[in-house]
N, C-alpha and C positions, 0 to 999 in steps of 0.2 A: 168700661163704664163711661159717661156720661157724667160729670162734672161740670157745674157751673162756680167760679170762683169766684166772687165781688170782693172788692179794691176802692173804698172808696174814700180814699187819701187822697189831698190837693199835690203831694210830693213824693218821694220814695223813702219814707221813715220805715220805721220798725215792724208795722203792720203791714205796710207795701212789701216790706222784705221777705216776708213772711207768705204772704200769698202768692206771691213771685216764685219764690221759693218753691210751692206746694204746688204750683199750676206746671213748674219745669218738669219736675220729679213724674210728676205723672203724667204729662205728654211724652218725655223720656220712655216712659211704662206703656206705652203704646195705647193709650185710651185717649178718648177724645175730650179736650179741655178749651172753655171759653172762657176767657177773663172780664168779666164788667167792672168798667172803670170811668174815668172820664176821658172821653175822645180828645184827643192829640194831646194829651196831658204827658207827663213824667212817667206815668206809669205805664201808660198805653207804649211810651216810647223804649222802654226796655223791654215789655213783652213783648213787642215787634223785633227787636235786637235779638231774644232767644225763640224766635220764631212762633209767637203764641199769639192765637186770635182773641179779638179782642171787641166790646161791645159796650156802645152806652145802655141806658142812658145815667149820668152820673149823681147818684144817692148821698149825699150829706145833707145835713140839719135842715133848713127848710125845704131845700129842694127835692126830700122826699117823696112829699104831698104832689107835686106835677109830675115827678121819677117815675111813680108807680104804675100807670097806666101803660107806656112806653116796658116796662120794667116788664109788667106782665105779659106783655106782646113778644118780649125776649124769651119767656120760659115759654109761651107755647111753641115760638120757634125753632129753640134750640133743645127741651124735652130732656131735661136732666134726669139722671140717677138720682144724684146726690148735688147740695149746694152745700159751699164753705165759707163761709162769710167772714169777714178780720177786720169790721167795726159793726156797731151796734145798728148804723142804718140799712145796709145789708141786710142785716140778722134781722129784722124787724119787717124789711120789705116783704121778704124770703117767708116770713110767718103768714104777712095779710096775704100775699098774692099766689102761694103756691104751698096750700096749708097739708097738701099731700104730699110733699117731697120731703126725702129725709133731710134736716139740715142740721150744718156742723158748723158752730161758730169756734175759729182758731182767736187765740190769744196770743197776741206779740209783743206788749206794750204794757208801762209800769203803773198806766189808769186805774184803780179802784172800779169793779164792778157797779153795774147802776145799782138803784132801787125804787122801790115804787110801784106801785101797782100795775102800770101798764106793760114795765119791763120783767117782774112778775107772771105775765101771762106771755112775753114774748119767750121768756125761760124756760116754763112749762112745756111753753111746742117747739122745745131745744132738743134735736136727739142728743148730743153730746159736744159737749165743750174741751175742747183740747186745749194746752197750756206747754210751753217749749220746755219749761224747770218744775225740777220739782221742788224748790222755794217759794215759788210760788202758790201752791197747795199749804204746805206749812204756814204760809202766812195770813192764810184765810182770802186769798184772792177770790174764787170760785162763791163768795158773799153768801146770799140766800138760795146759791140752789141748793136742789135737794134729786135732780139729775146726776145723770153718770158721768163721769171728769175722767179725763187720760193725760197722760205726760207722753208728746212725742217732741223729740231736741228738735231745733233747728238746722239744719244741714252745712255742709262745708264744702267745697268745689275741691276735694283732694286731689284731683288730676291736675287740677291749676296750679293749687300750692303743692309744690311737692318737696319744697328747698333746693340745696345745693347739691344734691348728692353725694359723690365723692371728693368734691372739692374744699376741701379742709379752709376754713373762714379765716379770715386773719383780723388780727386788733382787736379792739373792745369797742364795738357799738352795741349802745341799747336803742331798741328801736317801738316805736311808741305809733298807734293811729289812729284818730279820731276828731273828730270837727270841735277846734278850740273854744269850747262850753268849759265855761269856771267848773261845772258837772261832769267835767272828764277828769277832773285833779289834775291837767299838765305842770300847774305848778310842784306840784308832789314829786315831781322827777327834774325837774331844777333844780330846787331843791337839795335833793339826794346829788342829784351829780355834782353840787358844791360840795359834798363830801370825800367822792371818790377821786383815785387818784388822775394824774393831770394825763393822761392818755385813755382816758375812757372819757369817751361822745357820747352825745344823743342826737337820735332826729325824733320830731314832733311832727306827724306829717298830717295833715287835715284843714280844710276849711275856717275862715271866722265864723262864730257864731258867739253871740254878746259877748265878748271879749277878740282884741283884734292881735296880727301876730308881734305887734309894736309893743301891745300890754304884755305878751309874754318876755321879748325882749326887754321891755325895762326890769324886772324882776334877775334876770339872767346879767346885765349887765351889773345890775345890784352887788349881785353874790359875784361876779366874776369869772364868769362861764362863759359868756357870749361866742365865744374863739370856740367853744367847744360843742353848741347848742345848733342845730339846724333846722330850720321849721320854712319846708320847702312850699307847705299850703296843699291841693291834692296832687297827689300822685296819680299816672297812668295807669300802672301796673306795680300795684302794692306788693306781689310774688319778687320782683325786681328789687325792690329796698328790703324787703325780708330776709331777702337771702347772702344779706352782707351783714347783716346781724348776729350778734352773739347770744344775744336774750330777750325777748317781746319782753313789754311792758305794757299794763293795762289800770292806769293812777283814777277809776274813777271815788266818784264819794259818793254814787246813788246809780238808778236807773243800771241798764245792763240787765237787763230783761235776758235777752243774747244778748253775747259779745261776740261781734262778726268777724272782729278782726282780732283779738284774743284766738279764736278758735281756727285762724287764716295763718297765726303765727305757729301756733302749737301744730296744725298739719306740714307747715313747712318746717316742722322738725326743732323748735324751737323751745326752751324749755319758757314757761312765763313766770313772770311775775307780777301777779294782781293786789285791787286793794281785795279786803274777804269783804263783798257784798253782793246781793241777791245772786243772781246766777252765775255767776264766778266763784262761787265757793262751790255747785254744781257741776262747774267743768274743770277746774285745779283740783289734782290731787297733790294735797302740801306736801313737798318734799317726792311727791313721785313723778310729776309732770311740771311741777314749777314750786314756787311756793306763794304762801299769801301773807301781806302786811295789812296791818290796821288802815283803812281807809283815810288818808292824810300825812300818816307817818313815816316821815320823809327820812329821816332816821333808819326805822327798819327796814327799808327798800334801799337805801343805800349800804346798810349790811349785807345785806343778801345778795343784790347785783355785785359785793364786793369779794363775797364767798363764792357765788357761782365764777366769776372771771378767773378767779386762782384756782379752782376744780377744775379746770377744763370737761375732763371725763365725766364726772359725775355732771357737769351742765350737757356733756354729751348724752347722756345714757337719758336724764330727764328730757330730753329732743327727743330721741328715740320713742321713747314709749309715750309722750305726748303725739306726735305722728301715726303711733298706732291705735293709738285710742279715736284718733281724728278717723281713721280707715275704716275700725270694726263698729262704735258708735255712731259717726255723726256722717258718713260718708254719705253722696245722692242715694248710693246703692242703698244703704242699711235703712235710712230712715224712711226713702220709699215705701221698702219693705215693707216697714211698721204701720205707716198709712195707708197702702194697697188692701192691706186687711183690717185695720177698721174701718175703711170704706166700704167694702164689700161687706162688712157683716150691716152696716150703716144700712146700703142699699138693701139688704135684703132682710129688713127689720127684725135682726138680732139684737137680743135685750142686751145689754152692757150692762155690770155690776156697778151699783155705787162706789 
């Protein structure tokens, strides 16, 4: 097939991950994939990195309206199957300018559904809306359609993460990733680890993002941690701090649409321990692959991180079959899979059940 992808994110957020994602899996798949995004952007610069072409011209909010023409001159050049689209202006161009092609708008992101009449009839010439959780569905995401909806997960690079292998871990680190947003709960696991005893760490490893690593540090110096808190800022190679860990940690209080690096820990053989919100109650199985705490409750994540460190085994056995769940569910292989044939029934205008 014949896939055209748009990207039309100014960075690599969650719908960038997503289409990223979806464009690999199936150049992987041996079909021919272009990516429209914005030229020499963030985006364009990782789909060059996994070797995927790539094309303006770049579609958000106003610049639609001059996008389109350029936009159009893209589809007759390039003559897709199928388009996937992972923001609304995508999806929207993809209706006016090429109202014969099947399109498929992916959902990655914790936005509320438009409404309104125009995006009403951009829905209608929706062949199908796919969503990575199925919390999302539950929570009435999918708004006023009345089109066909699919749940495919978002994927996991298992051959990257793969953990330590046979090499048995030592100490108590909890190990924690994500760009220090008050919306990741970092404090929730400072917190907790003023609880646990004085030989179990933490690292916090991620970017500032409205809160700086200083603000985390004063908190930490508060309770009397600091000696024991590490917050390195990004890491190269997150499989590399992973794999000195005893237990991922995932303290958000919202969002987690996916959780990339939740699902980066649990492939590398790690059991997790999440708050229970949106799509992490989707990939935790409590008590079978990790467990979940009330979002906040720094309390019960530090019972639990204090339970799993004294089971070794049983934190062993929850690694295990979180890695294998990483494998059979969410691996490039599997979720390809899933999308190779709804694209293909896509392309070849098969009805999909409500």
């Amino acid at each position: 097939m014949r896939v055209l992808v748009t990207i039309n994110c100014h960075g690599v957020d969650a719908s960038a991950e997503g289409g990223l994602a979806l464009a690999r899996m199936l150049d992987r798949g041996g079909h021919t994939v272009l990516v429209q995004t914005r030229p020499g952007g963030p985006v364009a610069g990782k789909a060059l990195e996994w070797g995927l072409e790539t094309s303006g011209p770049f579609l958000r909010k106003a610049a639609i309206l001059t996008g389109l023409p350029p936009f159009a001159k893209l589809l007759r050049r390039f003559s897709p199957d199928v388009i996937c689209s992972t923001r609304a202006e995508g999806q929207t161009a993809a209706v006016i300018a090429a109202p014969g092609v099947p399109l498929v708008r992916v959902r990655c992101d914790i936005r509320k559904p438009s409404s309104g009449r125009l995006w009403r009839y951009v829905d209608r010439r929706t062949d199908l809306v796919v969503f990575p959780s199925p919390f999302m569905l539950e929570r009435g995401y999918e708004g006023e359609r009345s089109g066909p909806v699919a749940v495919i997960p978002h994927p996991v690079d298992t051959d990257r993460f793969r953990g330590p292998g046979e090499v048995a871990v030592s100490g108590s680190l909890l190990v924690s990733i994500g760009r220090l947003s008050p919306m990741k709960g970092h404090r929730t696991l400072i917190r907790a680890l003023s609880l646990l005893p004085e030989d179990v760490r933490a690292v916090i490893a991620g970017p500032p993002s409205q809160q700086s690593r200083r603000d985390l540090l004063d908190l930490a110096f508060e309770l009397g941690v600091e000696h024991r808190l590490d917050l390195p800022g990004n890491v190269d190679d997150p499989a590399d701090l992973i794999s000195t860990a005893r237990a991922g940690v995932v303290t958000s209080l919202g969002s987690e649409v996916v959780s990339r690096s939740g699902m980066e820990m649990m492939s590398c053989g790690l059991p997790l321990l999440a708050a229970a919100t949106n799509g992490l109650t989707d990939l935790v199985g409590d008590g079978v692959t990790g467990m979940l705490h009330s979002p906040g409750n720094h309390r019960q994540l530090a019972a639990q991180a204090e339970f799993l460190l004294n089971n070794p085994s049983l934190a062993e056995s929850m690694g295990r079959k979180a890695r294998r769940l990483c494998v059979e569910r969410y691996s490039f292989g599997a979720v390809a899979g899933e999308w190779e044939s709804v694209l293909s029934r896509i392309a070849g205008r098969e009805q999909f059940p409500r």
